[in-house]
FIROZA-387350 format. One record per residue (C-alpha): x, y, z. Coordinates in steps of 0.05 Angstrom, whole numbers, plus 32768, in hexadecimal, padded with zeros to 4 digits. Layout:
REM FIROZA-387350
XYZ/...
//
This chain:
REM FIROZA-387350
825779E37FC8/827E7A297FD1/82537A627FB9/828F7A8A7FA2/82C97A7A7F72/83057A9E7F6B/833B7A987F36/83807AB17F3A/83A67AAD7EFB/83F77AA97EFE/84147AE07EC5/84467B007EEA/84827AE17EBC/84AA7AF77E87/84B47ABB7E69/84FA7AC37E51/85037A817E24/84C77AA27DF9/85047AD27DE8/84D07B057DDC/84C47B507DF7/847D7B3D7E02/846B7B217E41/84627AD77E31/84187AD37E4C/84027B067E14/841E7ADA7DDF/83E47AC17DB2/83C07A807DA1/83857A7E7D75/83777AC07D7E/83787ACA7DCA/83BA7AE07DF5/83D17A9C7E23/83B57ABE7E65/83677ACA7E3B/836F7A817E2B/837E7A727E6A/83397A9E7E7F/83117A857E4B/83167A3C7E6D/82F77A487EA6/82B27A537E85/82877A247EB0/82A17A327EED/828C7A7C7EEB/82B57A987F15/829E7AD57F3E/82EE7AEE7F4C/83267AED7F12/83647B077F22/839D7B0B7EF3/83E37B0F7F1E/84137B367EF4/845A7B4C7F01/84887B557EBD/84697B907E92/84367B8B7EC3/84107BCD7E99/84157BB07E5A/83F17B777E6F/83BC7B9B7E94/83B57BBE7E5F/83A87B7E7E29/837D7B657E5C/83557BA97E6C/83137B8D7E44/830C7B537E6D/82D37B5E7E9D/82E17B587EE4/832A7B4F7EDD/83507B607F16/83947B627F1C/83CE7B597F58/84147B6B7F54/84567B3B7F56/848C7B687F59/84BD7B347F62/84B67AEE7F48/84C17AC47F87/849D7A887F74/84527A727F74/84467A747FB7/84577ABA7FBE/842B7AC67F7C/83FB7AAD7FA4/84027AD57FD7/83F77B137FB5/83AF7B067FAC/83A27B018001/83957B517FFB/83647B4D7FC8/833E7B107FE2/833C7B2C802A/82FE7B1F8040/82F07AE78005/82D47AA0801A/82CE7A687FF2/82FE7A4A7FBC/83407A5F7FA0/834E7A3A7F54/83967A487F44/83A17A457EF8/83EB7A5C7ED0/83E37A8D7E99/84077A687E6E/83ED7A2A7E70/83AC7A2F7E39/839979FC7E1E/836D79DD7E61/832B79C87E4E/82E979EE7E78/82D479A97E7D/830A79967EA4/830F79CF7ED5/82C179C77EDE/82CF797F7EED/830979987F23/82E479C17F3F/82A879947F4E/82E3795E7F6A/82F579967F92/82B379A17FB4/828F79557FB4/82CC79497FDD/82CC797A8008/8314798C7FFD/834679B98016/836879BB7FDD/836979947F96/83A1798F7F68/83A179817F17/83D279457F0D/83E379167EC8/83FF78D77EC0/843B78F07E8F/845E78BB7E6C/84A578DE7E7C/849C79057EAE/84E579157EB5/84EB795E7ED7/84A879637EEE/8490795C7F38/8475791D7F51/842B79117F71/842A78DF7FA1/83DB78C57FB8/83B6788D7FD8/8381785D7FBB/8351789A7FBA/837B78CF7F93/838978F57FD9/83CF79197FD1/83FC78FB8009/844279207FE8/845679437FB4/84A179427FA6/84CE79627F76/84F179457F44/853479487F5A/851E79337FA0/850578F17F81/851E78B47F99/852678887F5D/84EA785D7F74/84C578A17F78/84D878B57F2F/84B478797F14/8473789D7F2A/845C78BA7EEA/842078E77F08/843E79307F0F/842079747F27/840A79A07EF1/840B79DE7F1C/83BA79E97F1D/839479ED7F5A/835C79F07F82/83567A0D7FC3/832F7A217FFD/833B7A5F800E/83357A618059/83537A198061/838E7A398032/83957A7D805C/83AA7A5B809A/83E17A498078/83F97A6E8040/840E7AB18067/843F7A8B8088/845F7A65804C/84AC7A66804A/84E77A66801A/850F7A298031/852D7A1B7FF6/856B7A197FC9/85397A4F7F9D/85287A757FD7/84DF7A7A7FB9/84987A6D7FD3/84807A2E7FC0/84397A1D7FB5/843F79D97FC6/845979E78006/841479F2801C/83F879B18004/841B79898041/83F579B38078/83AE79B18053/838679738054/835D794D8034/838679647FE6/837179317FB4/838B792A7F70/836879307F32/838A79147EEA/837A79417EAE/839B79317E65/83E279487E5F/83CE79677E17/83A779997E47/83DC79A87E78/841579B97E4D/84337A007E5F/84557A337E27/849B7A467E2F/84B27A4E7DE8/84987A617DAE/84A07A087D95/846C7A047DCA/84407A427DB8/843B7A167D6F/842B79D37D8D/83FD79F47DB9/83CF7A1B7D7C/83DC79D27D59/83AD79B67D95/837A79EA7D9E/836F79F77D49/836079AA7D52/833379B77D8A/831379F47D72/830779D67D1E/82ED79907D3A/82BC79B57D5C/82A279D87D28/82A8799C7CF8/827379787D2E/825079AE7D2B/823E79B17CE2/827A79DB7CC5/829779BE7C84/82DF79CC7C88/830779B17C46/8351799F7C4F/834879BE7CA2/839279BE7CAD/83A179F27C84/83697A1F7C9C/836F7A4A7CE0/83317A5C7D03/833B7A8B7D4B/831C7A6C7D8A/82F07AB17D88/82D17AA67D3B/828A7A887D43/82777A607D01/822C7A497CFC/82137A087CDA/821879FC7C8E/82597A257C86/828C7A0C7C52/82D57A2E7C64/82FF7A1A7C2C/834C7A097C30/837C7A417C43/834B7A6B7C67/83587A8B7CA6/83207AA87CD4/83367AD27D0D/83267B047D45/82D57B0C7D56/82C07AFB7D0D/827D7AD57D05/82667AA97CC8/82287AA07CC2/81FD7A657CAA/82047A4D7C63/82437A797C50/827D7A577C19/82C07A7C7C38/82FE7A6B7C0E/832C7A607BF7/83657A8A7C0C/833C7ABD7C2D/83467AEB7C73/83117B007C9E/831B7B1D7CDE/82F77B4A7D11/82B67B417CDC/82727B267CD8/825A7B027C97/82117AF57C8D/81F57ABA7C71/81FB7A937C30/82327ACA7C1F/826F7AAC7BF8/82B67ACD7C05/82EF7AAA7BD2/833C7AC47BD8/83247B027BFC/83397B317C3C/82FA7B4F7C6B/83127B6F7CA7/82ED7B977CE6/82B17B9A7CB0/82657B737CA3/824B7B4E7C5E/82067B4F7C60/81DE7B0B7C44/81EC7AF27BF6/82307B137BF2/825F7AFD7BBC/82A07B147BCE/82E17B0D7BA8/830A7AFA7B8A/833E7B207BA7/83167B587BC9/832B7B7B7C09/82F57B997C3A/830E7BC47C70/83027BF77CA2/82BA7BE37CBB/829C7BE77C75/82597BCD7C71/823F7BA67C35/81FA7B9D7C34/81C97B5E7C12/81D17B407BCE/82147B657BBE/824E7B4A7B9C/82907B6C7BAD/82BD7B4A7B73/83107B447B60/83387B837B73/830A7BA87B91/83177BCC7BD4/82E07BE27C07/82F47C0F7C42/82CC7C2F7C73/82947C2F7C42/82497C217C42/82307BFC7C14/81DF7BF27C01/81B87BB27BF2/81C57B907BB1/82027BBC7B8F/82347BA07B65/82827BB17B66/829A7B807B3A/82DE7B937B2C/83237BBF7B31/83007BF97B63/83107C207BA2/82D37C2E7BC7/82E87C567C08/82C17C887C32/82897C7A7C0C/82407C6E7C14/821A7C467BDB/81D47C417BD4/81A27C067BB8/81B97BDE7B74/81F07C177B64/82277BF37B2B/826D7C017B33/828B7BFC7AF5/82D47BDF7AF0/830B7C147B02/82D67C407B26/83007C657B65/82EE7C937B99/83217CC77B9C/83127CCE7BEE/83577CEF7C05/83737D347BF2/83BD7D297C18/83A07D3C7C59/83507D257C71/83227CF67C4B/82EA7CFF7C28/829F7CDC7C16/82857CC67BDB/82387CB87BE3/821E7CA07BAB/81D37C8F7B9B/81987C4F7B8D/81A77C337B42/81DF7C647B34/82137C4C7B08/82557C4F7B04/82717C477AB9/82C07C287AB6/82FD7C557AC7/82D67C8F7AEF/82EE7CB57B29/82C47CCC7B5F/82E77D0C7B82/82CF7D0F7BCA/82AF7D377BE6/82737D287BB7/822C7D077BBC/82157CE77B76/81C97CE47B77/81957CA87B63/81957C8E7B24/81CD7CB37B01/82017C927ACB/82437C9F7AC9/82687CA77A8A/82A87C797A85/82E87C977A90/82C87CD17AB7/82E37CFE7AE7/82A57D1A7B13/82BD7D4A7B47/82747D717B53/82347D587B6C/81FE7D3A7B3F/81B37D3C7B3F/818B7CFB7B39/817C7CDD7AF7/81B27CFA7AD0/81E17CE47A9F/822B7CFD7AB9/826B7CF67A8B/82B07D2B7A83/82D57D1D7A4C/82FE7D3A7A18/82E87D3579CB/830B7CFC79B2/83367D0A7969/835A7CE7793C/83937CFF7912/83A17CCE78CF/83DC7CB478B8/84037CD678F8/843E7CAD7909/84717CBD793F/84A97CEB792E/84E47CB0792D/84B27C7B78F9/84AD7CBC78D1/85027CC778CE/85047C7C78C3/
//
C-alpha cells in the first residue's frame, strides 16, 4: 500500500447556473460549504496532502476555507478543463510519491465509506489509476465506461461520440479518481487540447496508463450541484443520512422531516428533538435533553436532561437541568449554569448566569453576571447601554429581583438583597438589604376627568 495520500479537490468554477455571486462550491448543505463536504468525506482515508484548486473569487474562498488545517491551495486562472486543473497541482506535489485521489468540489454527498473502499481497489490492485463509475438508468449526456470481465477500463467515450450500440452502456464516469502519481506524471505534462473545447481533458490520460479498473458507487452519491433544484435534493439526501443515523443511534426524533439537524451537531443517546426544531453549526446535545418544539440552537452546547421548548440559543452553553422557554432567546455566549429555568420572553445576552436561578418571565438580562439561586422577577431589565458602550449588572447569591425593576449598569447588587417592585436602582447595594424607590402613592376621591365633569 502507498504510504502517502494526496487529495486535490476541483473548486475553481463559478458555477454560473447557481445564478449566484457566491462561488458555487461555498454554497451550503447541512451546515458545511459543498467543497467542506466534499473534505469531510474523505475521513478514513486520512490524507496527508489536501489541496483545494481554486480559480473564480479565488480569495474569498481561501478565505472560507482558511480554518481548515492543512489546506493548501493552487491557482486556475483560466478554466481550461480538468486536466489542466490538474495540472496546477504538479508544482506543489514536486517531489510527492504515492497517490493522487481526484475529487470535484461540488459533488458532496460521497460516502467515506466509499472512497475508503476506492482507495483500497486502488491499491489491492496495484493500479495505475481507478475511476468511480455507476450504472445510471439514463445515462443520456454522460460519458460512457467501457471494461472487461474484471472491471479494467478498456475506453471511455463521450456521449456524443457514442455509437448507438455504445449508448446502450449505462455505466458512466463520475469524474472521481485515483491515481498514481508517478505512473500519472509521465503523462500528464504532456496532455493536449485536441478538441472542439480546446480544454485539457482528464480522461485523456486514462488511455496511456494501465492497469485503470472501474469501481461502481451509488448514483445517489455521485450526483454533482449545478443549481440551486439540486442544492435542495442534495440536503434532502444527506438530512436523511445524517437523522437515520442518529435515530440508530438512540435519538428520538418525532415527525423527522420537519426537523433540520447540521452534519456538524453531535446529539448523544436518549435525546428527544421535537417537530420543527432545527439544530445547526457546532451545537452539541447532550444525553437525556427534550429539544422542541419550534426551537433554534446553533453554535451552542446544551447539557444534559435540559429541556428547550419554542426557544432560540445561539454561540452560548445551558448547563445540566435547564428549563428553557417558552419563547426565550439566549445569545452572545451567555452562560447558564445548573438547575436554572430561563422561561417565556426572557432574553439572555452575553451574560453569566449561576447555578439554580430562576428568570421566569418578560426580562432582559444583558451584560450581566448572576450569582447562586438569585429570582428575577417578571419585567426585571438591565439597563446595560447608555447610547454609546455597555454596561454590567452583577448581581449577587439569593438576591431578588421584585416585578417591573430596572437595573442601571454600571452597578453590582450584593448577596441576599430584595428588590422592591417597580424599582429603579441606579447605585450599588450592600448585602442583605431591602432596596425599593418609589414615590408615595395618593389617592384623590371623587376626581373625574375634566370632560365626565362638563358632561
Amino acid at each position: 500500500m502507498a504510504s502517502s495520500l494526496a487529495i486535490a479537490i476541483l473548486a475553481a468554477g463559478k458555477g454560473t447556473r447557481m445564478r449566484s455571486s457566491l462561488p458555487k462550491v461555498l454554497h451550503r448543505l447541512s451546515g458545511r460549504t459543498l467543497v467542506e463536504n466534499v473534505i469531510a468525506s474523505t475521513a478514513l482515508v486520512n490524507p496527508t496532502r489536501k489541496i483545494a484548486i481554486v480559480g473564480y473569487a479565488a480569495d474569498q474562498v481561501k478565505e472560507t476555507l482558511a480554518t481548515i488545517p492543512d489546506l493548501e491551495f493552487a491557482l486556475q486562472a483560466e478554466q481550461l478543463g480538468t486536466g489542466h486543473a490538474v495540472q496546477q497541482v504538479m508544482p506543489v506535489l514536486e517531489g510527492f510519491k504515492g497517490n493522487l485521489l481526484v475529487l470535484n468540489g461540488d459533488v458532496p454527498l460521497l460516502k467515506p465509506e466509499t472512497i475508503e473502499q476506492m482507495l483500497n481497489t486502488h491499491n489491492e490492485n496495484g493500479n495505475a489509476a481507478t475511476i468511480l463509475t455507476a450504472q445510471m438508468a439514463d445515462p443520456t449526456g454522460y460519458g460512457r465506461v467501457f471494461c472487461d470481465d474484471n472491471l479494467i477500463v478498456t475506453e471511455i467515450v463521450e456521449h456524443r461520440d457514442c455509437t448507438e450500440a455504445q449508448r446502450a452502456n449505462t455505466r458512466i464516469n463520475a469524474g472521481i479518481y485515483c491515481f498514481n502519481w508517478d505512473a500519472l506524471m509521465t503523462i500528464l505534462p504532456h496532455l493536449k487540447a485536441d478538441n472542439d473545447q480546446q480544454e485539457y481533458y482528464l480522461t485523456d490520460v486514462i488511455k496511456d496508463l494501465s492497469p485503470v479498473m472501474a469501481m461502481d458507487a451509488p448514483t445517489s452519491e455521485i450526483a454533482g450541484i449545478n443549481n440551486r433544484k439540486q442544492l435542495a435534493e442534495a440536503e434532502a439526501v444527506m438530512q436523511k443520512r445524517i437523522k437515520d443515523e442518529l435515530l440508530l443511534s438512540g435519538v428520538t426524533l418525532i415527525n423527522p422531516e420537519s426537523i433540520t439537524i447540521d452534519a456538524t451537531v453531535t446529539v448523544e443517546p436518549d435525546v428527544v428533538i421535537e417537530p420543527q426544531t432545527n439544530l445547526r453549526g457546532t451545537t452539541i446535545i447532550s444525553a437525556g435533553c427534550h429539544i422542541g418544539p419550534g426551537s433554534l440552537i446553533e453554535n451552542s452546547k446544551i447539557g444534559p436532561h435540559t429541556k428547550a421548548v419554542h426557544s432560540v440559543i445561539s454561540d452560548s452553553e445551558v448547563a445540566e437541568n435547564g428549563r428553557i422557554g417558552p419563547f426565550a432567546h439566549i445569545r452572545g455566549k451567555a452562560s447558564v449554569g445548573n438547575d436554572c429555568r430561563i422561561g417565556n420572553f426572557v432574553e439572555v445576552k452575553k451574560s453569566t448566569i449561576g447555578n439554580g436561578t430562576n428568570a421566569a418571565h418578560l426580562s432582559y438580562l444583558g451584560d450581566a453576571e448572576l450569582g447562586e439561586k438569585v429570582n428575577v422577577g417578571a419585567g426585571t431589565i438591565t439597563v446595560n447601554y447608555d447610547g454609546k458602550n455597555k454596561h454590567k449588572t452583577v448581581v449577587g447569591d439569593r438576591t431578588k429581583t421584585g416585578a417591573n425593576s430596572c437595573l442601571v449598569a454600571p452597578i453590582i447588587i450584593a448577596e441576599d438583597v430584595t428588590i422592591g417592585a417597580g424599582s429603579v436602582i441606579t447605585k450599588d447595594v450592600d448585602a442583605d438589604c431591602l432596596v425599593f424607590t418609589r414615590s408615595p402613592q395618593k389617592s384623590i376621591p371623587g376626581w373625574k376627568p375634566k370632560y365626565l365633569r362638563e358632561a
